[in-house]
MDAnalysis code that builds the backbone (N, CA, C; Angstrom):
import MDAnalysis as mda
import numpy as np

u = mda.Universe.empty(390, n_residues=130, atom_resindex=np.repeat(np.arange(130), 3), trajectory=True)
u.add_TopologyAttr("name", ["N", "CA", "C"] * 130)
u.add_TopologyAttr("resid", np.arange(1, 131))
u.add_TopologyAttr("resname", ["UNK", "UNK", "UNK", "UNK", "UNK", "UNK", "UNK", "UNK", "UNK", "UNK", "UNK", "UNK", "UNK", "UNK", "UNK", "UNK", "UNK", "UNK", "UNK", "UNK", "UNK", "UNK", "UNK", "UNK", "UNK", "UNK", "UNK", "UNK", "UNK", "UNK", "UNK", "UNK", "UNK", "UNK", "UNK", "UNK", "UNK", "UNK", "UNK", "UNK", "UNK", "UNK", "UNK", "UNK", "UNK", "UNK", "UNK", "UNK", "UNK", "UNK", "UNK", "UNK", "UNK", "UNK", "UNK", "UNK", "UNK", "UNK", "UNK", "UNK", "UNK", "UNK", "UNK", "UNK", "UNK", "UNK", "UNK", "UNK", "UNK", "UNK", "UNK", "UNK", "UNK", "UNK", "UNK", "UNK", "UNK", "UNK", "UNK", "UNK", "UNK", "UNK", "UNK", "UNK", "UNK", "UNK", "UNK", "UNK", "UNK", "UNK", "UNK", "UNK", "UNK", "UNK", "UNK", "UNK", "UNK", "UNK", "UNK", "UNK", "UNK", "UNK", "UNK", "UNK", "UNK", "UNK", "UNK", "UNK", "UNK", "UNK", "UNK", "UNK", "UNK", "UNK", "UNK", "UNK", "UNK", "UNK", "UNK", "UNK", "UNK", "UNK", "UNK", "UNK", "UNK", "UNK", "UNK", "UNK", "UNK", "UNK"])
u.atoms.positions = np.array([
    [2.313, -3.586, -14.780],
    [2.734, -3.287, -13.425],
    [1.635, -3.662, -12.462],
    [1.638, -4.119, -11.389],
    [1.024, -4.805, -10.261],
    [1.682, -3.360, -9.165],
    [0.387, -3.604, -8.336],
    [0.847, -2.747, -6.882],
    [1.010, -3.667, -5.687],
    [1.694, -3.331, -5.242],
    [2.224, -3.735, -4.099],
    [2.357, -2.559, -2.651],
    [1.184, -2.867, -1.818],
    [1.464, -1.810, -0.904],
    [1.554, -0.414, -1.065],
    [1.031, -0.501, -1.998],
    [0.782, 1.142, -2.380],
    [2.228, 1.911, -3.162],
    [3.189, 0.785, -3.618],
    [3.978, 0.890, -4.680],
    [4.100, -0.221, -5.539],
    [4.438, 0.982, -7.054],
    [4.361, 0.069, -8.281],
    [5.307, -1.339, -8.255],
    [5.435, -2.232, -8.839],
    [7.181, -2.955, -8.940],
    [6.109, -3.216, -10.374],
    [7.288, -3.957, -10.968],
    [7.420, -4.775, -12.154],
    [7.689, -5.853, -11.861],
    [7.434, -7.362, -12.721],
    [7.166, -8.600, -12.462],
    [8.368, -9.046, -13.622],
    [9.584, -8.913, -13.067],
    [10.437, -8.774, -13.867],
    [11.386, -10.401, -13.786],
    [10.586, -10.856, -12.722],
    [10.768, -12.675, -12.539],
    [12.530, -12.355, -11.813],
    [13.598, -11.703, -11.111],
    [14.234, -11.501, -10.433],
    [14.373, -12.241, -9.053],
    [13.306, -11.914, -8.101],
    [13.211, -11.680, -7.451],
    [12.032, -12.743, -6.746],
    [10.900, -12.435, -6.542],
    [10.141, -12.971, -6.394],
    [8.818, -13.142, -7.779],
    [7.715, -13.262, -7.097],
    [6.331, -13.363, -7.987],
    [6.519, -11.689, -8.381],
    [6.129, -11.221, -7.537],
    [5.759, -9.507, -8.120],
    [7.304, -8.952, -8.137],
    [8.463, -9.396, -7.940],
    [9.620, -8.899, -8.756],
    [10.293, -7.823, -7.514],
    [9.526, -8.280, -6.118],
    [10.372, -7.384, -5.063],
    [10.812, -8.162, -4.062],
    [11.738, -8.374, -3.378],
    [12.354, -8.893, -2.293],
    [11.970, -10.548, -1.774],
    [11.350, -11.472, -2.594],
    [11.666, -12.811, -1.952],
    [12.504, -13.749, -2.091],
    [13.353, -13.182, -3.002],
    [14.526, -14.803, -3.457],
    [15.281, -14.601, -1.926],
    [15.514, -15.986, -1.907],
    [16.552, -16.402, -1.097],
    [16.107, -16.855, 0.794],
    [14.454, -16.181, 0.659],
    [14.107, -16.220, 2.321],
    [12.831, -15.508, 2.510],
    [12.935, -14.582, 3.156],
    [11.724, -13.694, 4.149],
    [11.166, -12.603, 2.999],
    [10.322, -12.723, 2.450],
    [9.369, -11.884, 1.569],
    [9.441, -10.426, 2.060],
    [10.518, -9.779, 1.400],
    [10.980, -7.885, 2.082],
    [10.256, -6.803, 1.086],
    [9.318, -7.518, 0.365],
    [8.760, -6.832, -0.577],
    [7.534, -5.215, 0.649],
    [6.941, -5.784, 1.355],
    [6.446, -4.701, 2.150],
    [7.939, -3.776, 2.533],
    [8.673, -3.763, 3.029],
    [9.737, -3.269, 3.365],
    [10.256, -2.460, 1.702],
    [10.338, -3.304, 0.960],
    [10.986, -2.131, -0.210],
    [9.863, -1.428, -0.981],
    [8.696, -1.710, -0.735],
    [7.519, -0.672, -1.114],
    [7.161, 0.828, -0.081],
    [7.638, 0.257, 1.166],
    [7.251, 1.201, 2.383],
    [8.485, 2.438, 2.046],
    [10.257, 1.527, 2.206],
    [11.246, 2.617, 1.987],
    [10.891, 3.127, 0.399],
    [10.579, 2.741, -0.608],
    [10.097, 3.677, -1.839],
    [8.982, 4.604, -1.631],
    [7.937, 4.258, -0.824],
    [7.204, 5.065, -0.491],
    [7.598, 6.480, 0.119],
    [8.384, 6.444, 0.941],
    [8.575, 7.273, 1.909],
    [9.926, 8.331, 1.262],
    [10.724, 7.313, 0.770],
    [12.123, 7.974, 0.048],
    [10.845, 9.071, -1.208],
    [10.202, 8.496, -2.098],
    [9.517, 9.418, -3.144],
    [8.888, 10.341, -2.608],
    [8.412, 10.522, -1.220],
    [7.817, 11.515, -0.425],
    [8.482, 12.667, 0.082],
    [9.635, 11.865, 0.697],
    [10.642, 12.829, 1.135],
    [11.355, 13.622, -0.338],
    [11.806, 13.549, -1.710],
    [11.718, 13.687, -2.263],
    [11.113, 14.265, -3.371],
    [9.626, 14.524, -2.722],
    [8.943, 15.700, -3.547],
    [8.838, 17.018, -2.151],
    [9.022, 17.283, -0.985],
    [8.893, 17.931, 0.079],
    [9.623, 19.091, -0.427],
    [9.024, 20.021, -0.046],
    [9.662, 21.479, -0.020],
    [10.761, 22.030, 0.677],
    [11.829, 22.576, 0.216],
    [12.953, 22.528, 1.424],
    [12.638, 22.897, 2.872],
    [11.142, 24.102, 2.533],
    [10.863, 24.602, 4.174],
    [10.560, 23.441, 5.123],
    [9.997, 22.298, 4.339],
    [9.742, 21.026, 5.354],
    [10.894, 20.471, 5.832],
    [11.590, 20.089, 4.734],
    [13.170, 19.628, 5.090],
    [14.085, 20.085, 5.953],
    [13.879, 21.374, 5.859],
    [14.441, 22.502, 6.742],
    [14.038, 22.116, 8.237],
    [12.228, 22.034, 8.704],
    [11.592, 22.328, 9.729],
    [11.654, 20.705, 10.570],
    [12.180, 19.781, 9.865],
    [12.499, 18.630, 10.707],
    [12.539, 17.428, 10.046],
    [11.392, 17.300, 8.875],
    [11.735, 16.147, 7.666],
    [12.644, 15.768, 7.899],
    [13.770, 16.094, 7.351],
    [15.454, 15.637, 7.262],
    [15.729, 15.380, 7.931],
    [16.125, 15.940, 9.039],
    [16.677, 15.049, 10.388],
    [15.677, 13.718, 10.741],
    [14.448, 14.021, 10.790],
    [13.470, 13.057, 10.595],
    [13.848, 11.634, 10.046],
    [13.797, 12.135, 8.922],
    [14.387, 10.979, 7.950],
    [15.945, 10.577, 7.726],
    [16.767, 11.319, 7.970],
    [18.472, 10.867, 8.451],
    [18.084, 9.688, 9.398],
    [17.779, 10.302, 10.517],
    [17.468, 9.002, 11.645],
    [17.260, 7.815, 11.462],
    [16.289, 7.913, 10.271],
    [15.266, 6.601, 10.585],
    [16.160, 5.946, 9.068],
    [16.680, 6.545, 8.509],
    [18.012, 5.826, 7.566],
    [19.159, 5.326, 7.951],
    [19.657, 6.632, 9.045],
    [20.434, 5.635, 10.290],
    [19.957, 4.594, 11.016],
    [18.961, 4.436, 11.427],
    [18.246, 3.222, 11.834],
    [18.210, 1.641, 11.323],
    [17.865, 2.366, 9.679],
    [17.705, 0.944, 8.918],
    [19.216, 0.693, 9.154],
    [20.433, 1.711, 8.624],
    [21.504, 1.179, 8.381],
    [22.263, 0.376, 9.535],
    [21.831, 0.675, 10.442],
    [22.509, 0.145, 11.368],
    [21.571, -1.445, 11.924],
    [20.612, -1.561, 11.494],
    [20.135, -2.943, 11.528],
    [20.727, -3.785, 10.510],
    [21.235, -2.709, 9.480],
    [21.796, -3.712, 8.527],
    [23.209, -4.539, 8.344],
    [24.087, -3.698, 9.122],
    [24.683, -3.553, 9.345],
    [25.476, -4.723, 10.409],
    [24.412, -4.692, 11.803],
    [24.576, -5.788, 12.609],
    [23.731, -7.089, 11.981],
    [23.232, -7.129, 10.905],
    [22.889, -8.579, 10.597],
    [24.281, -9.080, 9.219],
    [24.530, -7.784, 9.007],
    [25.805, -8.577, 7.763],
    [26.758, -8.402, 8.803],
    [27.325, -8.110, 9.671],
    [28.610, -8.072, 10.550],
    [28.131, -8.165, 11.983],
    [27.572, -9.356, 11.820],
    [27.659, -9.687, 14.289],
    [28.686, -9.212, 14.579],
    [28.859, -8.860, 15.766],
    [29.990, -8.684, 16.301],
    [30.719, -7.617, 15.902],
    [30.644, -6.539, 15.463],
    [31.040, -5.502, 14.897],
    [30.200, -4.522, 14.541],
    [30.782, -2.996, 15.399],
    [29.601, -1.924, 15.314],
    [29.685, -1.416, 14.514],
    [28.490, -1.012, 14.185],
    [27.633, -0.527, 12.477],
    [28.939, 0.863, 12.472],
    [28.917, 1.006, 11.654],
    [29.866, 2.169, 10.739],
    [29.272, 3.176, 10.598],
    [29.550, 4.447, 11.065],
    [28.529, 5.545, 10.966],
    [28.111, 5.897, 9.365],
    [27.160, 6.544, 9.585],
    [25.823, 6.720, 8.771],
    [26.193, 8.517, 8.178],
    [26.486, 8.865, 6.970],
    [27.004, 10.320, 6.993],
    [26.015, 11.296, 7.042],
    [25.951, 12.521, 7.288],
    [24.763, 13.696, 6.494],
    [25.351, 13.727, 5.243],
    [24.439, 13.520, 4.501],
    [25.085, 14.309, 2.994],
    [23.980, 15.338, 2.755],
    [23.104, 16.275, 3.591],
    [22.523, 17.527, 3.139],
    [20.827, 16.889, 3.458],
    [20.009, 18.122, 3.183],
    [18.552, 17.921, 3.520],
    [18.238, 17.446, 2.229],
    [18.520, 17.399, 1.185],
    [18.055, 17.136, -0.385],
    [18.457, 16.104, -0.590],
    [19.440, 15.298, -0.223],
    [19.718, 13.940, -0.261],
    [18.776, 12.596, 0.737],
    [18.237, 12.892, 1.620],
    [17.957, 12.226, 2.624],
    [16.944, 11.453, 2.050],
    [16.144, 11.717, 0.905],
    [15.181, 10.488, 0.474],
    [16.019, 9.066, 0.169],
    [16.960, 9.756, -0.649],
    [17.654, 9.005, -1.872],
    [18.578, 7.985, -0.513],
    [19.171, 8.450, 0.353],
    [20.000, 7.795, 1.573],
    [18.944, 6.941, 2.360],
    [17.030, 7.702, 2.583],
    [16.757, 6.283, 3.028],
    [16.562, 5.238, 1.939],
    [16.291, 5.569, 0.898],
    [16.333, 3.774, -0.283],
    [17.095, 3.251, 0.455],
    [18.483, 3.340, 0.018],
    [19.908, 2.803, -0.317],
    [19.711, 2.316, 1.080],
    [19.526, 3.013, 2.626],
    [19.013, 1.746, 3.494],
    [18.275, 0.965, 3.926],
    [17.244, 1.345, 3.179],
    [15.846, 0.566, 3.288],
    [16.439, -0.831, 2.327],
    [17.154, -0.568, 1.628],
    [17.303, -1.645, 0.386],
    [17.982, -2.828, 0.655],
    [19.095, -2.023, 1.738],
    [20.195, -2.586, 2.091],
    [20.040, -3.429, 2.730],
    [19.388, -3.252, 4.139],
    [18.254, -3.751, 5.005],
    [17.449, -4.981, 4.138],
    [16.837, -4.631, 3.471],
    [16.274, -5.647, 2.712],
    [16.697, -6.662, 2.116],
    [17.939, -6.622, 1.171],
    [18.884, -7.667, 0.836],
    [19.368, -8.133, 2.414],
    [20.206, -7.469, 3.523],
    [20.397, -8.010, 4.342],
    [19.548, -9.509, 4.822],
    [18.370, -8.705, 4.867],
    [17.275, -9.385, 5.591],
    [17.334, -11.383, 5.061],
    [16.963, -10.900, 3.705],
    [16.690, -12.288, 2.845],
    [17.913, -12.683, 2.667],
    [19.045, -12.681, 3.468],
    [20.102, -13.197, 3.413],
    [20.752, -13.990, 4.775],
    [19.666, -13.404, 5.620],
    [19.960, -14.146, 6.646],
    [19.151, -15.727, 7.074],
    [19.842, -16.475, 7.393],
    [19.951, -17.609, 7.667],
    [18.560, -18.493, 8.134],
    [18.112, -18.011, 9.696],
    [17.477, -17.833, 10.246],
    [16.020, -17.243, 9.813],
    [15.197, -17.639, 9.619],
    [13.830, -17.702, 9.021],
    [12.995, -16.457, 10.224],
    [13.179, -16.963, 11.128],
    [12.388, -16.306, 12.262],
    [12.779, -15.248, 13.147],
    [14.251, -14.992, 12.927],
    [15.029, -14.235, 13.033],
    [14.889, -12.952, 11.806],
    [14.902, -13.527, 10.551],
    [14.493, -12.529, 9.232],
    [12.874, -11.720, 9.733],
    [12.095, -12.554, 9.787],
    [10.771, -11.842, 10.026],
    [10.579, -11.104, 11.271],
    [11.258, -10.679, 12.383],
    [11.675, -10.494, 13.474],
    [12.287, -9.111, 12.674],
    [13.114, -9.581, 12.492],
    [13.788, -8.159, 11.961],
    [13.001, -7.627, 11.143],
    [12.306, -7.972, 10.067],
    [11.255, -7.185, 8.906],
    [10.450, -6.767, 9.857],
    [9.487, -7.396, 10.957],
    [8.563, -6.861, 11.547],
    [9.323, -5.955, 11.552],
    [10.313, -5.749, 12.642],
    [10.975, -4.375, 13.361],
    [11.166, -2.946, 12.445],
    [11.529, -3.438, 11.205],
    [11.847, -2.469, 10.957],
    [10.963, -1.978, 10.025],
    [9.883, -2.337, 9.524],
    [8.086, -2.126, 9.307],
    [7.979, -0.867, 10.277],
    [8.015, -1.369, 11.359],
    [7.424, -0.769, 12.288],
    [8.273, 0.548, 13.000],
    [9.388, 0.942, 12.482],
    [9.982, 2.078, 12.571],
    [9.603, 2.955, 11.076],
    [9.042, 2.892, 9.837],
    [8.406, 3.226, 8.647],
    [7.187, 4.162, 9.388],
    [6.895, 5.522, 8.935],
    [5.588, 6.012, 9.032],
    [4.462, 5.558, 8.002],
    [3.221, 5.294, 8.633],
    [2.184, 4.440, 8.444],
    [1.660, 5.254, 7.558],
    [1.301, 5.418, 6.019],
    [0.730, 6.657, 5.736],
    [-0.586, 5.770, 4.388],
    [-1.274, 6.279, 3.827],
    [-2.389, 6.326, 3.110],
    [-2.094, 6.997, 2.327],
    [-1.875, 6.226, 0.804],
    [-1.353, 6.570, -0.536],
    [-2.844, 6.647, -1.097],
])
């Protein structure tokens, strides 16, 4: 196993060199190390955190990804709401849009447009020291 950004991947030849997000375009491997980061965080948190704003915290910023993802697989058509499924779910809901987001990403067309969007949504991720 190799690190990447302060998460593990496997070099499982998929994907890219280190086995996270480059086939097809824009290298989303920072992007699926950051949403693993943060989903495994939210995920070990105590419900009193979850309770005290975590969760909504992190709903948001899963609604966020999803809805970037959303308008890059469907122009022209508004993103589809984003559900609560509970404070104990909300790690596991940001993956699934961090991920989503990510396949999106390296699927789009547009080279400079992809990294545009990865910046962006980097930069909605909390910055943290693993």
């Amino acid at each position: 196993m190799e690190r990447v950004d302060g998460a593990e991947s496997v070099n499982d030849g998929v994907d890219g060199v280190d086995g996270v997000g480059s086939a097809g375009g824009v290298d989303t491997g920072p992007l699926d190390a950051a949403v693993d980061a943060e989903a495994d965080r939210l995920r070990r948190l105590p419900e009193s955190r979850l309770r005290r704003g975590a969760a909504a915290e992190a709903l948001a910023l899963a609604r966020a990804l999803a809805d970037r993802a959303q308008r890059l697989e469907r122009p022209g058509f508004p993103p589809r709401p984003f559900p609560d499924a509970g404070i104990h779910t909300v790690g596991d809901q940001l993956a699934v849009a961090g991920h989503d987001l990510s396949e999106a990403l390296r699927a789009v067309g547009e080279e400079a447009r992809a990294r545009r969007e990865l910046a962006e949504a980097l930069a909605l991720l909390p910055r943290r020291r693993g």
